[in-house]
TISE-27828 format. One record per residue: residue in one letter; x, y, z of N, C-alpha, C in turn. Coordinates in steps of 0.02 Angstrom, whole numbers, always signed. Layout:
<atoms>
[atom "A", [X, Y, Z], [X, Y, Z], [X, Y, Z]];
...
</atoms>
This chain:
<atoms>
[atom "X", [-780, +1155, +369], [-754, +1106, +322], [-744, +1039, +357]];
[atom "X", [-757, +986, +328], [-760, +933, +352], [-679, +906, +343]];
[atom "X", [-672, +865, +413], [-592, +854, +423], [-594, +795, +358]];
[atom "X", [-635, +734, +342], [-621, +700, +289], [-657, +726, +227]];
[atom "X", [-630, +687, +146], [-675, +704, +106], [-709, +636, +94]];
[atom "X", [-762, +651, +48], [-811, +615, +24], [-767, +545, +10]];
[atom "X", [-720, +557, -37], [-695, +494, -66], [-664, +465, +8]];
[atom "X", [-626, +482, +31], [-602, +436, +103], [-638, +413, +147]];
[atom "X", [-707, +433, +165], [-762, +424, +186], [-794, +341, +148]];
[atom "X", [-793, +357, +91], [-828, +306, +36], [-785, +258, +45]];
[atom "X", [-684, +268, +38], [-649, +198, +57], [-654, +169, +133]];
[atom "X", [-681, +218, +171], [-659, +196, +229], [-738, +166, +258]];
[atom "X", [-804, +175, +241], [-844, +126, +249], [-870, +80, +188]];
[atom "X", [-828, +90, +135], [-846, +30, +92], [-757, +1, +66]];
[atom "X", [-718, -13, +105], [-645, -30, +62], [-677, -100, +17]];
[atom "X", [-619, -58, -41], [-608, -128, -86], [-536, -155, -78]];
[atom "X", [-548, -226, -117], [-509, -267, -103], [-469, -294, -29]];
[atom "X", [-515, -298, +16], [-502, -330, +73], [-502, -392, +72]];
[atom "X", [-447, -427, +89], [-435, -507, +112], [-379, -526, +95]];
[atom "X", [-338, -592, +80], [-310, -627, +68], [-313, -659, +13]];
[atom "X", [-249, -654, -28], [-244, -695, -86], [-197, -748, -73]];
[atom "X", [-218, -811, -72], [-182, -877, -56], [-114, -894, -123]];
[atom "X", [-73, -902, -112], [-14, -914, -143], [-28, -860, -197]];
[atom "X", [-10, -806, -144], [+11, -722, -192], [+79, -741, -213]];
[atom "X", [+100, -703, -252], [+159, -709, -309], [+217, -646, -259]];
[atom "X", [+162, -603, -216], [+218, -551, -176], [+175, -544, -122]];
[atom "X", [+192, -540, -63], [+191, -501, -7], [+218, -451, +44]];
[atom "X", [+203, -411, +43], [+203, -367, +78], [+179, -329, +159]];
[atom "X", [+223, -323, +194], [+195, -297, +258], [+229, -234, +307]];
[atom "X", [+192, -185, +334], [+214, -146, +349], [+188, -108, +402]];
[atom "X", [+216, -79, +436], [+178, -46, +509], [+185, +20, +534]];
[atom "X", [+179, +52, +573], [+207, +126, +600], [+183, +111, +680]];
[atom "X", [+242, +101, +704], [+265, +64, +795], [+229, +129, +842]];
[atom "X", [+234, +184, +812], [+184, +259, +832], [+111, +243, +852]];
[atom "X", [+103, +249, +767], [+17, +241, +793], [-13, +166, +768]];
[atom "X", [+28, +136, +768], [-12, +66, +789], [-37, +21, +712]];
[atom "X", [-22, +90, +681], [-80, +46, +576], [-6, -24, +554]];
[atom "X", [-25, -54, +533], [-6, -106, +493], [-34, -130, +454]];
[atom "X", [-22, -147, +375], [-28, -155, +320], [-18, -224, +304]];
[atom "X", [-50, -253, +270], [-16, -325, +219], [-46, -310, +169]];
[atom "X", [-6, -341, +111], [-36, -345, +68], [-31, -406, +9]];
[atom "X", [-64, -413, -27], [-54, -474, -73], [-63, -474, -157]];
[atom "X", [+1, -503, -185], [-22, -455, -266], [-5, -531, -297]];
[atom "X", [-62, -535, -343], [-69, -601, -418], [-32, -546, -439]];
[atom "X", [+9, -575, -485], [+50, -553, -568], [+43, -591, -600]];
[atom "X", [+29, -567, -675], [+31, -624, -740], [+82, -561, -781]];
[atom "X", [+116, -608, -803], [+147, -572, -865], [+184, -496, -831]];
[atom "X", [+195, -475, -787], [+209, -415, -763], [+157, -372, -757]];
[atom "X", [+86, -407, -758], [+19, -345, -744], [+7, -386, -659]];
[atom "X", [-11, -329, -618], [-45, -357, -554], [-117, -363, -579]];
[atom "X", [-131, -438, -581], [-210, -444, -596], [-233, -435, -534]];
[atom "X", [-227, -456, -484], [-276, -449, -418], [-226, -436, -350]];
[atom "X", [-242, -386, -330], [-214, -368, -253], [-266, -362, -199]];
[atom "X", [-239, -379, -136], [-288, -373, -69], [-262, -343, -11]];
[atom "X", [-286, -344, +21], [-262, -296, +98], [-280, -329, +161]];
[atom "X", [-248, -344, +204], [-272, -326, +280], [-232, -284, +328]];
[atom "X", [-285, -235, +379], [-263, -188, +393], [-277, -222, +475]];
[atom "X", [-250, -179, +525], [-267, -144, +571], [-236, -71, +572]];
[atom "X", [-282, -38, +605], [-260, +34, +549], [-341, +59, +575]];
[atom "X", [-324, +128, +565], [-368, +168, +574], [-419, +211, +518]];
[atom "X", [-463, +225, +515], [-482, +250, +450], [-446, +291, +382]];
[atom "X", [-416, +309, +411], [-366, +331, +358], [-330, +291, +330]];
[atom "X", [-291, +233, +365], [-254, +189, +343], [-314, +148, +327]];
[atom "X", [-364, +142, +327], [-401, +86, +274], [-429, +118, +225]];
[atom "X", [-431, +175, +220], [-452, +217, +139], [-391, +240, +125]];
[atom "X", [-341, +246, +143], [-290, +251, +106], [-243, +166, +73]];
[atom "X", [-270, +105, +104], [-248, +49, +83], [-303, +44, +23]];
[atom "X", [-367, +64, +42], [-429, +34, -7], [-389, +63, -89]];
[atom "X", [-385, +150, -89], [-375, +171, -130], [-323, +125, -170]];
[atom "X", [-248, +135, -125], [-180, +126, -153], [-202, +39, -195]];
[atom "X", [-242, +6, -169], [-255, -61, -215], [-287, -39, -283]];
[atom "X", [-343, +14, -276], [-366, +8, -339], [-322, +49, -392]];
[atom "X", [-304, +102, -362], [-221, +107, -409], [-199, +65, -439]];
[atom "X", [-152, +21, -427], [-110, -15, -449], [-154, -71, -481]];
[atom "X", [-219, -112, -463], [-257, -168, -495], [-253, -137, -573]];
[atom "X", [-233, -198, -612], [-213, -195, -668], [-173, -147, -694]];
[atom "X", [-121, -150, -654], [-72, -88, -690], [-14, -146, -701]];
[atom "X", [+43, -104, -731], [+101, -144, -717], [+144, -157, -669]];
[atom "X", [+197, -160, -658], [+238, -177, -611], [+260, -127, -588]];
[atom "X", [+287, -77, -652], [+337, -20, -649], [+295, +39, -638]];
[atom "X", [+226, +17, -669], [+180, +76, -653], [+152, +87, -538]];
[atom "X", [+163, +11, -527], [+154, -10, -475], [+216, +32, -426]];
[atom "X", [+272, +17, -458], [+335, +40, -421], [+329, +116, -416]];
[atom "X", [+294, +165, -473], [+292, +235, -489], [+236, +245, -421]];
[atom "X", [+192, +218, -402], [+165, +251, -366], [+164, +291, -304]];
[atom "X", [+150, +347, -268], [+177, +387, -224], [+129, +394, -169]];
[atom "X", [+140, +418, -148], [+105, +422, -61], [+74, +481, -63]];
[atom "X", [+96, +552, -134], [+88, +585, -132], [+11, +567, -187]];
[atom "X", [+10, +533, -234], [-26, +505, -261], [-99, +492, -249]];
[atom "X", [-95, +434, -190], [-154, +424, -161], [-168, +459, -120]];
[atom "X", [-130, +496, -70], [-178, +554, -48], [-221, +601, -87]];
[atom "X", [-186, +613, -148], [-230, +673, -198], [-294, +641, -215]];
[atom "X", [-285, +569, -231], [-355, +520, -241], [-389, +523, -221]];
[atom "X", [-382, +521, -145], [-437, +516, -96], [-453, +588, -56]];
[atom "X", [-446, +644, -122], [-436, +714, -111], [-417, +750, -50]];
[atom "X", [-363, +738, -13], [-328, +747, +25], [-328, +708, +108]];
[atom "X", [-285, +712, +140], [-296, +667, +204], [-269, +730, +248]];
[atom "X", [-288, +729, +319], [-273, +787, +369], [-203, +765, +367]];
[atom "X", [-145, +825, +376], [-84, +818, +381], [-49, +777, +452]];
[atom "X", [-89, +762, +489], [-73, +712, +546], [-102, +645, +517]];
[atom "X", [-110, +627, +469], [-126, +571, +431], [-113, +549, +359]];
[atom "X", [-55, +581, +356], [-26, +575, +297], [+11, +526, +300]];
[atom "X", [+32, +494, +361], [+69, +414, +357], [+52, +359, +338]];
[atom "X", [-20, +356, +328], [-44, +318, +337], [-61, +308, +233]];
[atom "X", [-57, +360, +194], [-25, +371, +121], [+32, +310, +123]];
[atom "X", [+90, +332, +144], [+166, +319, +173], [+171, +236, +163]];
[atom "X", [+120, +222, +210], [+117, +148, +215], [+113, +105, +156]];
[atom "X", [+54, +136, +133], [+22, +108, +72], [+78, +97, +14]];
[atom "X", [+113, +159, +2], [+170, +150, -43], [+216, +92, -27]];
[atom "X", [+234, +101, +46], [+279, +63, +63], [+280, -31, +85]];
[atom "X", [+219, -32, +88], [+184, -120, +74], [+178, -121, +6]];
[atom "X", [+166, -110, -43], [+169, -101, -112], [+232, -104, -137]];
[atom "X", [+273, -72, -111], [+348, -82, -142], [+370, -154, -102]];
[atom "X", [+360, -166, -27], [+380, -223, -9], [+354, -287, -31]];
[atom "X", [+291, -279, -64], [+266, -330, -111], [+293, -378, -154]];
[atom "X", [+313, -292, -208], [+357, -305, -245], [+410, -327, -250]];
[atom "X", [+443, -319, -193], [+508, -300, -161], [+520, -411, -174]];
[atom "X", [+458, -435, -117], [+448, -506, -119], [+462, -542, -188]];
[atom "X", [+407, -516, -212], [+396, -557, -276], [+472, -569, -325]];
[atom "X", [+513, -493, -319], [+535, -499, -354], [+608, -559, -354]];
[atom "X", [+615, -546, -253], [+655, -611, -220], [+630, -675, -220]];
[atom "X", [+565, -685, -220], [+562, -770, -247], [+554, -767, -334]];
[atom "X", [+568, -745, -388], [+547, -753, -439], [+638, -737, -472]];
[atom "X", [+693, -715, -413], [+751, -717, -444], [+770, -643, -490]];
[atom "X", [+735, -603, -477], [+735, -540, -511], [+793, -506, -492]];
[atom "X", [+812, -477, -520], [+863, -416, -504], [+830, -360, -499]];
[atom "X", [+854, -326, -465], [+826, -256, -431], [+868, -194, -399]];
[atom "X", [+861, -139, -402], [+913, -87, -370], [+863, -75, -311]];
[atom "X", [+915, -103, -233], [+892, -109, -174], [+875, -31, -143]];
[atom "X", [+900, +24, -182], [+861, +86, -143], [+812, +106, -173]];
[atom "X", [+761, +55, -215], [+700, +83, -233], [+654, +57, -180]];
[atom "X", [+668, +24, -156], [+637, +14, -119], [+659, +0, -27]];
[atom "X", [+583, +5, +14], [+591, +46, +76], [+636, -34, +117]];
[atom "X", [+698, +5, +155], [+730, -40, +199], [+684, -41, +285]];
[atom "X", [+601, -87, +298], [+573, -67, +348], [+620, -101, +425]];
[atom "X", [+672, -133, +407], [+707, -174, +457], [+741, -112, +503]];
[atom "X", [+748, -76, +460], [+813, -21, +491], [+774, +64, +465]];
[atom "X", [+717, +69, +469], [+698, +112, +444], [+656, +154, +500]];
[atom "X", [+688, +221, +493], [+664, +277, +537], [+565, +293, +555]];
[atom "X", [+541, +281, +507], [+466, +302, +495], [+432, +234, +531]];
[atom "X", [+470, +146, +513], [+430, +110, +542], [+449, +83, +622]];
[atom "X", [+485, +127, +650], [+509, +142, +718], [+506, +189, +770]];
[atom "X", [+465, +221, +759], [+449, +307, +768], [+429, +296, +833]];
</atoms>
């Protein structure tokens, strides 16, 4: 059995949505001090839909088919549909990831919520602060 599947294979030599979106509405960034992956990310909103999100990684194949996926998730979803998403989620997407690479899922959620997390502090939003990940003081991005 092959350690990756087809679909992680497919994000990880063809990712979508790679680059930079210039005056994104949220940003997001995130790392694991372990093995080295770090995440950004960048999300347009209109109206509470993410029209366009992007990525840059350093990161290892997993963490770039697991960033490729977790974007096309959320592109054109809503906000809250954005916030619902799980780590457990895009791994099933990308029909599973080896269990020593399941952090790299982890991330994805967790630049996605810090996105959000942004947007929703420059746009004046109110928000309940344990939905989302505290990476300042947080066990997983200190490891």
């Amino acid at each position: 059995m092959a350690l990756y599947s087809e679909v992680v294979m497919d994000h990880f030599t063809h990712p979508r949505n790679v680059g930079v979106i210039e005056n994104a509405d949220g940003v997001g960034e995130v790392g694991n001090a372990k093995c080295g992956d770090i995440m950004k990310i960048y999300l347009k909103i209109e109206n509470d839909i993410i029209v366009d999100v992007k990525f840059e990684t350093f990161g290892c194949g997993s963490a770039i088919a697991s960033y490729s996926m977790a974007t096309e998730m959320i592109k054109g979803k809503s906000i809250n549909d954005a916030m619902a998403l799980t780590n457990k989620a895009v791994a099933e997407a990308l029909d599973g990831l080896p269990a020593h690479k399941l952090h790299c899922s982890v991330l994805a959620e967790e630049a996605i919520k810090s996105a959000l997390k942004d947007y929703y502090d420059r746009n004046g939003i109110p928000y309940d602060k344990k939905l989302f990940p505290d990476c300042e003081n947080c066990a997983h991005c200190h490891e």
